[in-house]
C-alpha positions as CSV (number, residue, x, y, z in Angstrom):
1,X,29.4,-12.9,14.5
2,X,29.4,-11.0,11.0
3,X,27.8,-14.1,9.5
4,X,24.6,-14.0,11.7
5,X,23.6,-10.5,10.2
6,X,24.1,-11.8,6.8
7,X,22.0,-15.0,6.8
8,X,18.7,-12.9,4.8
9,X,17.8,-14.1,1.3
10,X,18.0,-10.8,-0.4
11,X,14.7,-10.7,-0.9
12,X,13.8,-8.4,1.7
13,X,13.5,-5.2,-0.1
14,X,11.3,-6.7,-2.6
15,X,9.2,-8.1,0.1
16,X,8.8,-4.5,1.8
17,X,8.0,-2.8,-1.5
18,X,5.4,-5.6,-1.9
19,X,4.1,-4.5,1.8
20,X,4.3,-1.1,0.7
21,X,2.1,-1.2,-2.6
22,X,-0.5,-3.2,-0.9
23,X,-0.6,-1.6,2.4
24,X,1.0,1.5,3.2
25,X,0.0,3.1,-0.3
26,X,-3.7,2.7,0.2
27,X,-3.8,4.1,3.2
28,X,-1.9,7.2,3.0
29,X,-4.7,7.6,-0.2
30,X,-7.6,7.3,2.2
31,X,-5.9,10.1,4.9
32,X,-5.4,12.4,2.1
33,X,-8.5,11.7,0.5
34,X,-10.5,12.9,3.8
35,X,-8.1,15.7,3.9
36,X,-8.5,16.6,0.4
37,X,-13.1,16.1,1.2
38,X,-13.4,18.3,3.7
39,X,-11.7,21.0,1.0
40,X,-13.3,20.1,-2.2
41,X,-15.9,17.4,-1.6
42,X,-15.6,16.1,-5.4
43,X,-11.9,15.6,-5.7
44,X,-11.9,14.3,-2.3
45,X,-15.0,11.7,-3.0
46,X,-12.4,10.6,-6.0
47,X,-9.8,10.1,-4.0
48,X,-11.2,7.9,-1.8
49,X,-12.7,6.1,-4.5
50,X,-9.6,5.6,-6.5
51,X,-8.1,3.8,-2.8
52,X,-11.0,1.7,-2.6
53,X,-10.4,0.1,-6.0
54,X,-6.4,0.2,-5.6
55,X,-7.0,-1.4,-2.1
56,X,-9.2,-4.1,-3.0
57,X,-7.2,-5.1,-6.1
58,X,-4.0,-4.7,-4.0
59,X,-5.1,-7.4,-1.6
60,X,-6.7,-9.7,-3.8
61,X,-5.0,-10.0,-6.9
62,X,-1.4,-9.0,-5.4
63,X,-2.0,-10.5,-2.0
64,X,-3.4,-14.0,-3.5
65,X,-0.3,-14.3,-5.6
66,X,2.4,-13.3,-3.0
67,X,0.5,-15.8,-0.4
């Protein structure tokens, strides 16, 4: 029974800090870059720029070489 829980490759945590970078990371950027816009309309147009790039390179260059 203890065997069946154990049967992962160990590469689990790597693969959900992977997820994290290329998924989770971008889009907290966007929802605090609208945040940050509707306070300072400059700093929050960076923002959003910055996790444009960081998205698309995330899922392209990242995303092509984990695939």
């Amino acid at each position: 029974m203890n065997t069946a829980l154990n049967q992962g490759s160990g590469y689990e945590f790597v693969i959900f800090i992977i997820v994290f970078l290329m998924i989770i990371l971008p889009i907290s950027l966007f929802i605090y870059g609208f945040v940050v816009y509707s306070k300072n309309e400059i700093k929050g147009k960076k923002i959003l720029i910055v996790a444009t790039v960081y998205s698309l390179i995330s899922t392209g260059i990242c995303g092509s070489t984990m695939f």
